[in-house]
N, C-alpha and C positions, 0 to 999 in steps of 0.2 A: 379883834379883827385885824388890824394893823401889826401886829407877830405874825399870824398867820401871815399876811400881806408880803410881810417881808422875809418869812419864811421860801415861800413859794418862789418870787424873786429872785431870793439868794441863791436857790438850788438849781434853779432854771439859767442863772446867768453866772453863775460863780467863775467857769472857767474862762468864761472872756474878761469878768472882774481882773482874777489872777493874770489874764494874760495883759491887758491895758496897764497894769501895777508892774508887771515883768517888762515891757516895751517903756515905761516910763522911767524907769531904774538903769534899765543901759542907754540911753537918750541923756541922762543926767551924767551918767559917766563918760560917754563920750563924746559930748558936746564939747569938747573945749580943742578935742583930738581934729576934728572935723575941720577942714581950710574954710576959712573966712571968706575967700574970695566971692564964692558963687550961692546965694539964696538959695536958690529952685535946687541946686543939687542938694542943699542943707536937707531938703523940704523933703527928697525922692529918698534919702536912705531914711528919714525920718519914718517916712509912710511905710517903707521896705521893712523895716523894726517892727512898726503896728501891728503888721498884718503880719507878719510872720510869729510873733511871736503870741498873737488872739487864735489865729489857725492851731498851732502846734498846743496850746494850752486848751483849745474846743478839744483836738484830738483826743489827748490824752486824759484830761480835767475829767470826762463822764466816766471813762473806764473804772480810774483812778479812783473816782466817788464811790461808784457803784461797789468796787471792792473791797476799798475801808467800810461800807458801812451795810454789808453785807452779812448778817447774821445768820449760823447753823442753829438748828436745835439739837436736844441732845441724841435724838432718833437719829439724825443725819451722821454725825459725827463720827457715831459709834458702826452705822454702819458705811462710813467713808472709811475708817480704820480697817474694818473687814473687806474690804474690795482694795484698797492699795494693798494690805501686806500678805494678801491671797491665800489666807491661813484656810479658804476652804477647798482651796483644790487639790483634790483626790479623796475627798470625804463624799460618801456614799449619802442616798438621797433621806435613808435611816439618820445618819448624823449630824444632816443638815437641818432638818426639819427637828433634830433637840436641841441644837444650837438657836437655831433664829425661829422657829416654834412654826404651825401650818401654813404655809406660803395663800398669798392674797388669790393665786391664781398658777393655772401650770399650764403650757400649751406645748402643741408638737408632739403626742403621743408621752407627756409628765418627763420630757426631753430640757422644760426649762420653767423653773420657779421665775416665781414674781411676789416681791416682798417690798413693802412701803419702806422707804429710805430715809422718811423725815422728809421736812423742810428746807431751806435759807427765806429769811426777812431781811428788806434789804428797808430798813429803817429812813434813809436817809431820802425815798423815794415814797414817801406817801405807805410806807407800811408793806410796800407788793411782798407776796409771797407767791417761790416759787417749789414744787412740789418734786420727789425728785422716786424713781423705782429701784430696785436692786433686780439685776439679772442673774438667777445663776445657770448657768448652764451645765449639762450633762452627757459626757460619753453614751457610745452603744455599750457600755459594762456598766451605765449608773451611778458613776463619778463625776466629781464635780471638775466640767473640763476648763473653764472660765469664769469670770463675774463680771459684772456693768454696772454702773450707775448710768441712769439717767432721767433725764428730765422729763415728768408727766404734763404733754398739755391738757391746757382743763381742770387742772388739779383735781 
């Protein structure tokens, strides 16, 4: 229970961790730089350090997680490959459907497939997954005029 504990903890507070460890490392380096004369000013860029450097590390710290520990499955992957390098446009709705096999769903007059795109698990977040569709779309000739990925709410 106390992994867990600290688990949960960790994940939740890591980037103000990193940022309170970041603000304490340039406080140590530049404490000596800092004029002696005046306490209270010691004290303001002290505080200026803190918070600047807890803010900027919240900022970026969650994205930052979320994207390291963001896991594709092999469904997704393969069909992110196929939407960035656009190998299906101008293949007719015959040689899309042998390529990627009966679409989940068609709407608009069979103007635009709808096929499961796979997952991402974002491990590092309690396991969430999230669920994602492939668009393909089609000209008034039955070509394929675009593609999409995206995200199914609801999964």
């Amino acid at each position: 229970m106390l992994i867990i504990d600290i688990w949960i903890f960790g994940t939740l507070f890591l980037p103000y961790i990193i940022g309170a460890i970041l603000s304490a490392i340039i406080i140590w380096v530049i404490r000596k730089k800092i004029v002696k004369k005046d306490k209270e000013f010691k004290i303001l860029i002290y505080a200026i350090i803190i918070i600047f450097c807890v803010l900027v590390s919240r900022n970026l710290g969650y994205s930052v997680m979320g994207y390291l520990s963001e896991k594709p499955d092999k469904v997704y992957t393969k069909m992110k490959e196929i939407n960035d390098s656009e190998r299906l446009i101008g293949l007719s709705k015959d040689e899309v459907v042998t390529l990627l096999g009966e679409p989940l769903d068609s709407f608009s007059n069979n103007n635009r497939y709808v096929y499961d795109a796979g997952t991402t698990t974002n491990y590092f977040f309690f396991g969430e997954r999230d669920f994602y569709d492939l668009f393909v779309m089609f000209d008034e000739n039955d070509k394929v005029e675009s593609t999409k990925i995206d995200f199914r709410p609801g999964g």
